[in-house]
C-alpha positions in Angstrom: 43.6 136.0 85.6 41.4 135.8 88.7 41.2 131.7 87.9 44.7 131.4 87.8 45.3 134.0 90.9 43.0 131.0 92.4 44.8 128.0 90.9 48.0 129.4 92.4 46.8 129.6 95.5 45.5 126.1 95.8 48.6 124.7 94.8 49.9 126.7 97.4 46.7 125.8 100.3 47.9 122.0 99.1 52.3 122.5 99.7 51.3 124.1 102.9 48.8 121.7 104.1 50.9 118.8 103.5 53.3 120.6 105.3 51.0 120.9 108.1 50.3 117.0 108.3 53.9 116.4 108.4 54.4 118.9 111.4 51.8 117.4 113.2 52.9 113.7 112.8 56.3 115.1 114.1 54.2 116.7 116.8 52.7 113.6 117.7 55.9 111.8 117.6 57.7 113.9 119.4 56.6 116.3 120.7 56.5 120.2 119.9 59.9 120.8 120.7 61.4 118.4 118.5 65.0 118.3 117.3 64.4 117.5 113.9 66.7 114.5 114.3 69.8 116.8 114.6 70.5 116.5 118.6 70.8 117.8 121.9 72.8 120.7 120.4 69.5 121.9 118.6 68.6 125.2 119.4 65.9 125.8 121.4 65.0 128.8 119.0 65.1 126.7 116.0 62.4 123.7 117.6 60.4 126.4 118.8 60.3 127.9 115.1 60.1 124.1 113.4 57.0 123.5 116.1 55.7 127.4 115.7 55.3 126.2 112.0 52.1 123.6 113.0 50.3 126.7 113.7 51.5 129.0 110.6 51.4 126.5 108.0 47.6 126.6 107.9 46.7 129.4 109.2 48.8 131.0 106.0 46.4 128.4 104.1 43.4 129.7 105.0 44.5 133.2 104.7 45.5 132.8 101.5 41.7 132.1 100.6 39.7 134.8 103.3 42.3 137.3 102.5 45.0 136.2 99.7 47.6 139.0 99.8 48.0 138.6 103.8 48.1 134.7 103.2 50.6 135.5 100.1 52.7 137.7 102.4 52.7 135.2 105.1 53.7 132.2 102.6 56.6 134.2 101.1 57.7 134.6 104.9 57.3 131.2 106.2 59.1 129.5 103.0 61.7 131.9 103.0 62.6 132.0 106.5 62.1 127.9 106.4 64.7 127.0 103.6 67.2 129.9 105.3 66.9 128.5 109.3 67.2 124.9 107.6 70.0 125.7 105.1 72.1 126.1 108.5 71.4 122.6 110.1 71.6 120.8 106.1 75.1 123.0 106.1 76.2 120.9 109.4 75.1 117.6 107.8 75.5 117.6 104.8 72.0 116.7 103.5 72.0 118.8 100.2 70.3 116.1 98.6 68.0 115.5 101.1 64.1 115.0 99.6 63.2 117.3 102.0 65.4 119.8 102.0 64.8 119.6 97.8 61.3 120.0 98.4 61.6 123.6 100.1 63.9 125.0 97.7 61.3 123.8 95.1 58.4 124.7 97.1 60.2 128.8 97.1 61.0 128.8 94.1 57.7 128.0 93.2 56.5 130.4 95.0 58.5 133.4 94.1 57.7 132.6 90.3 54.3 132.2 91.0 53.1 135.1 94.1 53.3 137.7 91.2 50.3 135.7 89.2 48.6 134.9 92.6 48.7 139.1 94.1 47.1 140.5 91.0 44.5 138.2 90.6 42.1 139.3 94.4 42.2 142.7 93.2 41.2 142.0 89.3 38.3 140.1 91.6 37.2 143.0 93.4 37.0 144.9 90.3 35.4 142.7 88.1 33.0 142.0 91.1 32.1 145.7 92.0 32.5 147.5 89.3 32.7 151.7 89.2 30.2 153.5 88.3 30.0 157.0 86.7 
């Protein structure tokens, strides 16, 4: 279990890194506050969350590594609170089918099949690492 905890969380490192790369080349782009493409009518809330999410995106990454249920917690909140702000703005626009907008909903899915697998396997870690002695 502790390999697959780790598997798990590599696939998840690798969605949220690539998600990182594609926040910063937006970044770079356009700047922090970008719109997304939707407009002037963009909520100022919503480009400070897209642009908050250069700085989560890894740092959920790395957590998930140096401490894996904080970085589990984190991942579960930033997908979930992702595909739910977004679901509004692909709602005005129609972009159901939208490869990127796809690739969220996969990406939480994914990750509520999978947290499960990856939250039992740091503590089966600890315990197979210091093991109790009587």
């Amino acid at each position: 279990m502790p390999r697959l905890s780790f598997a798990v969380r590599i696939l998840f490192a690798c969605c949220l890194l690539i998600a990182t790369a594609n926040h910063i080349r937006a970044d770079v782009s356009h700047g922090l506050l970008w719109d997304y493409g939707y407009g002037p009518s963009t909520y100022l809330a919503s480009r400070i969350f897209w642009g908050a999410l250069t700085f989560f995106d890894p740092l959920a990454a790395l957590l998930l590594f140096i401490k894996p249920r904080a970085g589990i917690v984190l991942t579960v909140a930033i997908i979930l609170v992702d595909v739910t702000h977004n679901t509004f703005y692909v709602a005005l626009k129609q972009q159901w089918l939208e490869p990127f907008y796809l690739s969220q909903v996969a990406f939480l899915i994914i990750v509520f099949l999978l947290s499960p697998i990856a939250w039992n396997g740091p503590t089966r870690d600890v315990a197979l690492t210091n093991p109790v002695r009587v």
